[in-house]
N, C-alpha and C positions, 0 to 999 in steps of 0.2 A: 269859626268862620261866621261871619256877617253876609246875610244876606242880600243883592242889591235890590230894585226897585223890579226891576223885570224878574229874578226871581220870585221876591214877594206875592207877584201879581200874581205869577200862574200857580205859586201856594194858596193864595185866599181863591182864587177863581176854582181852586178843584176839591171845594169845600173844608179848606183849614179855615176858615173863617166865613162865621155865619153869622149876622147878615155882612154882605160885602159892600163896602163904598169906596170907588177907586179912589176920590177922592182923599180918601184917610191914608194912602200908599204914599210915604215918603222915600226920599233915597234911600235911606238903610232902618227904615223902622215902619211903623204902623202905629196911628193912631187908635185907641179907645176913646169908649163913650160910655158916659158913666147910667145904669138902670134908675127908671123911676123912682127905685127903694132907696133906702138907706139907713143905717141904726146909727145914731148920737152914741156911741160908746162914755160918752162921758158922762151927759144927763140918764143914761140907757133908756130911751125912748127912738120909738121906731116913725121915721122920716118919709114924707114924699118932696118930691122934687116939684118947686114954682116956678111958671113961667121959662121952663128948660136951664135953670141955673139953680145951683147949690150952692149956700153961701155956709162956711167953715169959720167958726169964732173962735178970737186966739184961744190956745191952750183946749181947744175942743179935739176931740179925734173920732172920727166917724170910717165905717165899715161898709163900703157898699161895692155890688157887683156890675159888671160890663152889662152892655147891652151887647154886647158880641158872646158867639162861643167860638172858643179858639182849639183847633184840634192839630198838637205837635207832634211831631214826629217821632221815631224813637230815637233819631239821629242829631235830633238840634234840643237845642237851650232857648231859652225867651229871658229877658231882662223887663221888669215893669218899673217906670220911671214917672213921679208923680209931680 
């Protein structure tokens, strides 16, 4: 089952999702936001984030976590789409 937007809501709004930005509530999904960190897996050197963008060079692969924490249910699945 796929969530709609008005479900979503009152999921992030009763703390599935910390911090909340209604904004980030799509019709059937939710946006992320990527954290300050990040590790270069390829170079293996450990990343911060400029001027709020992360720039990925071909053939690079980098590991980094949300700025959200997301707390699921025991009942649902989540899909991460990049």
């Amino acid at each position: 089952m796929v969530l709609n937007d008005l479900a979503l809501r009152a999921w992030a709004g009763n703390g599935g999702l910390e911090p909340y930005n209604e904004k980030h509530i799509n019709p059937a999904s939710v946006d992320l936001t990527i954290g300050p960190h990040f590790k270069d897996l390829t170079l293996n050197i450990d990343c911060e984030m400029r001027a709020g963008k992360v720039s990925i060079m071909p053939g690079h692969a980098i590991l980094a976590a949300t700025r959200e924490y997301i707390r699921m249910p025991n009942d649902c699945a989540g899909v991460l789409y990049l």
